[in-house]
C-alpha positions as a printed NumPy array, in Angstrom:
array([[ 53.367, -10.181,  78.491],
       [ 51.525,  -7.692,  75.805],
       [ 50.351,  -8.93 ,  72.582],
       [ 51.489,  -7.67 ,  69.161],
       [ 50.62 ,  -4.163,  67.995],
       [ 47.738,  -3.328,  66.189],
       [ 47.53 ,  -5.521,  63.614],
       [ 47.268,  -2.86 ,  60.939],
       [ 50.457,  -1.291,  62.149],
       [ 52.448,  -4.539,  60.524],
       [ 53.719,  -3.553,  57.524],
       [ 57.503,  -2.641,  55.477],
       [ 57.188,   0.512,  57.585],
       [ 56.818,  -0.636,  60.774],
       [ 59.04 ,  -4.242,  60.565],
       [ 62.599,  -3.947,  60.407],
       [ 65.408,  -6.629,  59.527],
       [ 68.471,  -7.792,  61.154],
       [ 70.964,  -9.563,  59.088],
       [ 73.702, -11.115,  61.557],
       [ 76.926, -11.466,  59.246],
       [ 79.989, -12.897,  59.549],
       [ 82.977, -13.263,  56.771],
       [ 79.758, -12.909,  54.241],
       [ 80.826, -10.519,  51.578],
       [ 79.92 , -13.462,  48.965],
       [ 76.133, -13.278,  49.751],
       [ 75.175,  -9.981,  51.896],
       [ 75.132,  -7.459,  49.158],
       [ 72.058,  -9.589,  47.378],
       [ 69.963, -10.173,  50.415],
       [ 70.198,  -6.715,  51.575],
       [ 68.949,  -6.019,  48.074],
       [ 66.206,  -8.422,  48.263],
       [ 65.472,  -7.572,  51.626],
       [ 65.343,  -3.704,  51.278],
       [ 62.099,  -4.64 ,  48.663],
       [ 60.172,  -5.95 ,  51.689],
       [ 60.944,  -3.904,  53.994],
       [ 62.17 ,  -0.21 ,  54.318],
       [ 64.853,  -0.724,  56.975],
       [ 67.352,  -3.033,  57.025],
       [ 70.529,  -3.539,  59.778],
       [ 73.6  ,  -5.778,  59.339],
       [ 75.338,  -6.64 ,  61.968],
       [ 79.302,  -7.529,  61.362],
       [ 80.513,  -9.974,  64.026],
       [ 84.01 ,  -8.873,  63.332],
       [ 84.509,  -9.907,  59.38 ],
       [ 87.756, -10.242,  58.17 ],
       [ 86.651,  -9.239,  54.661],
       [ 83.889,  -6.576,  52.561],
       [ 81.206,  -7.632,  54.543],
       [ 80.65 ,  -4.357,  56.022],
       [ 81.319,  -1.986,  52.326],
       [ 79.316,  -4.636,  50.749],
       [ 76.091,  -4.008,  53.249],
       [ 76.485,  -0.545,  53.06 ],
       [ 77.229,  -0.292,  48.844],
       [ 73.51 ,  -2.474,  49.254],
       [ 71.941,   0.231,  51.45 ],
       [ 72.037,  -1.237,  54.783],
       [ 72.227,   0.298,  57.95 ],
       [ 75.375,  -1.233,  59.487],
       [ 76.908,  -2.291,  63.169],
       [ 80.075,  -3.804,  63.134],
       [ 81.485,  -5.588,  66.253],
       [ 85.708,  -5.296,  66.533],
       [ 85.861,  -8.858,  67.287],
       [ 83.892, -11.735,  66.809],
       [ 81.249, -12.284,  69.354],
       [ 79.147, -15.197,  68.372],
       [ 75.863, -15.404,  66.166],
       [ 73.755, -14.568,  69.876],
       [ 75.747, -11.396,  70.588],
       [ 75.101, -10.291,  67.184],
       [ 71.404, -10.623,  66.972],
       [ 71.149,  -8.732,  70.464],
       [ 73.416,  -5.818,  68.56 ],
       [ 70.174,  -5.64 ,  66.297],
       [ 67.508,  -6.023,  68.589],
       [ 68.933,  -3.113,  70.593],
       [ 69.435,  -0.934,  67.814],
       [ 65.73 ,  -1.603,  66.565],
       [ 64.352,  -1.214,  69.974],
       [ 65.461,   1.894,  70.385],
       [ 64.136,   3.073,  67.104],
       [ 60.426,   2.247,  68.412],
       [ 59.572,  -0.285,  65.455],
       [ 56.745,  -2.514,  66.195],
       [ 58.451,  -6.03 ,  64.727],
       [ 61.992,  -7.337,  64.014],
       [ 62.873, -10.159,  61.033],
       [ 65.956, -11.724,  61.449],
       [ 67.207, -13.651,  58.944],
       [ 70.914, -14.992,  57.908],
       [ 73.62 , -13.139,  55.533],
       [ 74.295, -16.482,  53.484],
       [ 71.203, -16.681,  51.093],
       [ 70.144, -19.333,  52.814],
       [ 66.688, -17.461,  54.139],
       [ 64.522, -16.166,  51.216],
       [ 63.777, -12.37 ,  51.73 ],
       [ 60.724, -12.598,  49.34 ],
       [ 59.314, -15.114,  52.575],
       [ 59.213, -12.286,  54.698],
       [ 55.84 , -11.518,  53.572],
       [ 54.677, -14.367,  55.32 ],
       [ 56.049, -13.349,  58.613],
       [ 53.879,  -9.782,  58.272],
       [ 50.999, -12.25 ,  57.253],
       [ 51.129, -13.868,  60.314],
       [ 51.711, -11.338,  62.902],
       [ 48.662,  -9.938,  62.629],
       [ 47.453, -13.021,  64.86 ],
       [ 49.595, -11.167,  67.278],
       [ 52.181, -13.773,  68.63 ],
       [ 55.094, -12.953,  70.11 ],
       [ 57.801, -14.822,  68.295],
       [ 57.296, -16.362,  64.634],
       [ 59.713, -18.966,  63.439],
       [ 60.395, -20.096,  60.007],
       [ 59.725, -23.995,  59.643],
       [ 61.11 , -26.124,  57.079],
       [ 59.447, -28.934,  57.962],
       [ 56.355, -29.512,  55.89 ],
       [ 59.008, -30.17 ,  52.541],
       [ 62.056, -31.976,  53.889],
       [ 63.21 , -33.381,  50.275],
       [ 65.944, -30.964,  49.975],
       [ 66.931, -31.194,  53.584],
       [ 69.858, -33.856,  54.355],
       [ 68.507, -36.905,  56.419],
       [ 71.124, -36.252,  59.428],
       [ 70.09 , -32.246,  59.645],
       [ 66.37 , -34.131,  59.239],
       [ 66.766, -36.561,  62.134],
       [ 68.162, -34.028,  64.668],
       [ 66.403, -31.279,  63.974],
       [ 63.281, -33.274,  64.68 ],
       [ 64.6  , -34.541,  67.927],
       [ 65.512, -31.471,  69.139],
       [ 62.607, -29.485,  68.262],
       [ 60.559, -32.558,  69.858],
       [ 62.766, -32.096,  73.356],
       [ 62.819, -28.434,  72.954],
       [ 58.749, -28.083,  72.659],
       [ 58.281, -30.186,  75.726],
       [ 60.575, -27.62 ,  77.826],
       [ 58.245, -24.443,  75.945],
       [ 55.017, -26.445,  76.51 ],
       [ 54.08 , -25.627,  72.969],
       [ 54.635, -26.827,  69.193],
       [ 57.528, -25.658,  68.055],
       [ 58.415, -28.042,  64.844],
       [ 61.704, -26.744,  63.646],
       [ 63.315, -24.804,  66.579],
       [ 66.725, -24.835,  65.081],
       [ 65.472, -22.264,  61.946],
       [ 67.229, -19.078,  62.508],
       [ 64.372, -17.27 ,  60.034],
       [ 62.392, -15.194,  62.789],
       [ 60.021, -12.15 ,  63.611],
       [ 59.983, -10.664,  66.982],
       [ 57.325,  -8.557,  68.319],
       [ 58.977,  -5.438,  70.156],
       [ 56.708,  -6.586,  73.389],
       [ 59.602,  -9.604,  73.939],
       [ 62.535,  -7.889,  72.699],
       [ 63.432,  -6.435,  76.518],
       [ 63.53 ,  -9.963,  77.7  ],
       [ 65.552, -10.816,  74.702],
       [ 68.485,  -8.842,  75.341],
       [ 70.658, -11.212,  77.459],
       [ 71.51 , -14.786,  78.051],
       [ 73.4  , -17.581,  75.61 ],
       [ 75.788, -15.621,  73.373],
       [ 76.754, -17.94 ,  70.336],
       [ 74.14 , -20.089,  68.423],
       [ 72.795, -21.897,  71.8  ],
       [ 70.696, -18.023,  72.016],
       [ 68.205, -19.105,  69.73 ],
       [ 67.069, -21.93 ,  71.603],
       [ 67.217, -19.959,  74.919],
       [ 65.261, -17.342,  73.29 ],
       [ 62.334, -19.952,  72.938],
       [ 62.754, -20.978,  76.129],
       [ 62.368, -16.948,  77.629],
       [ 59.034, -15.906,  75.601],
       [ 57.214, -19.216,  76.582],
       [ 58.449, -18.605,  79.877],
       [ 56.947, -15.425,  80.072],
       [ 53.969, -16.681,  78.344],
       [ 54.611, -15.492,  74.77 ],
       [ 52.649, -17.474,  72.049],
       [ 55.129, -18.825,  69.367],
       [ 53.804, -19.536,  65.969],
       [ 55.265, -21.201,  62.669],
       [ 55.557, -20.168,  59.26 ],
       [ 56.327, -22.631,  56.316],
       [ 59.321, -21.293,  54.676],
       [ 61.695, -22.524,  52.088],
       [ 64.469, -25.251,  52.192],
       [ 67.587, -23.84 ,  50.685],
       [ 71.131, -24.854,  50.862],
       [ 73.853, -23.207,  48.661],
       [ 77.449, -23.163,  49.181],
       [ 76.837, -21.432,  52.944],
       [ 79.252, -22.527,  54.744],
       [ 78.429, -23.511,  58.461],
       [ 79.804, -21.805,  61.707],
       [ 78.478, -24.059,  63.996],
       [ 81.612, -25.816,  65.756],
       [ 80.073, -29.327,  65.952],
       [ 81.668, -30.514,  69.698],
       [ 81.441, -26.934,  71.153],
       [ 78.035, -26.096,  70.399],
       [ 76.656, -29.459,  71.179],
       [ 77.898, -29.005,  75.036],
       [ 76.61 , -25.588,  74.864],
       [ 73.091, -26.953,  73.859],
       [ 73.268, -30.021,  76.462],
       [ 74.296, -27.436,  79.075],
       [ 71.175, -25.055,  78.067],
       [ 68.584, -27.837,  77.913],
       [ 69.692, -28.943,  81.409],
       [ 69.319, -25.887,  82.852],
       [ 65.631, -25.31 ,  81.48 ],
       [ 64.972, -28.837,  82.105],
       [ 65.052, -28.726,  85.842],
       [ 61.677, -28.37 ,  87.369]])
């Protein structure tokens, strides 16, 4: 696996976001905004909303992909990473429609790359106080399990606030389709020997309202940890 880029090629001009959205027309028309000050080109991706997700991303001057149906959070993220990696840009930020990712953090992302690892994930694990103790207490466990199966640190694997280095974004473009592809997409860079490093972000919680299907994406995750598991 390659390293990053030159590290003075990391900047608004060569980063560009992905916003996965879906049913989001509350939120995406402000973190497009916000996001379109950090960086010069931003994507949403419509999983197949039912509302102005889609006029509101564009009215905020996002580039836009819409899906006809609903594929899942994983399928939507690849839509972006595609699109990107066709466009030759030398990182990708992905971060959610809901507000629930601060835009003005992105800086900290570019900061970072320039120590040239692969995959940079938000953690928002050095302030817990706004956090709920339940979301507390698994997200530690899992991030504990999932680091053993990456053989590196990974302290809050379930954060969704990312930057990809176009070097990993081939190997990125399959697998898990709903929220389970975030964890498998861990799982692929350290396969393939891909350095993943942390950046403190923000805790905020709103009035986002979660997709994740409690029962159904539980099996999913049990299903993907056994597979990676395995010797």
């Amino acid at each position: 696996m390659h390293g990053s880029p030159a590290t003075d090629a990391v900047n608004r001009t060569t980063v560009a976001a992905v916003i996965p959205a879906y049913c989001e027309e509350k939120h995406v028309r402000d973190v497009v905004e916000r996001t379109l000050k950090q960086v010069d080109h931003v994507l949403v991706v419509d999983d197949g909303s039912t509302d102005a997700t889609t006029a509101n991303a564009r009215a905020a001057g996002a580039e836009v992909v819409t899906h006809e149906r609903n594929l899942g959070k994983g399928e939507t993220i690849k839509t972006g990473l595609r699109y990107w990696l066709e466009r030759n840009f030398s990182h990708v930020i992905i971060l959610d429609a809901d507000g629930q990712h601060l835009p003005e953090e992105i800086a900290r992302f570019i900061a970072v790359a320039a120590g040239g690892a692969e995959l940079l994930i938000g953690t928002r694990m050095n302030d817990v106080r706004q956090m709920p103790l339940i979301r507390r207490v698994v997200n530690r466990y899992m991030s504990r399990r999932i680091s053993r199966v990456c053989g590196q640190q990974v302290p809050d694997t379930q954060c969704g606030f990312r930057m990809l280095s176009a070097a990993v974004i081939p190997d990125l473009l399959h697998g898990a389709a709903r929220f389970d592809y975030e964890t498998e997409a861990l799982f692929i860079v350290s396969r393939k020997g891909g350095r993943i490093e942390s950046v403190p972000i923000s805790t905020v919680y709103g009035d986002e309202v979660s997709s994740v299907h409690p029962i159904r994406d539980s099996i999913r995750f049990l299903k993907l940890m056994r597979r990676y598991e395995r010797p």
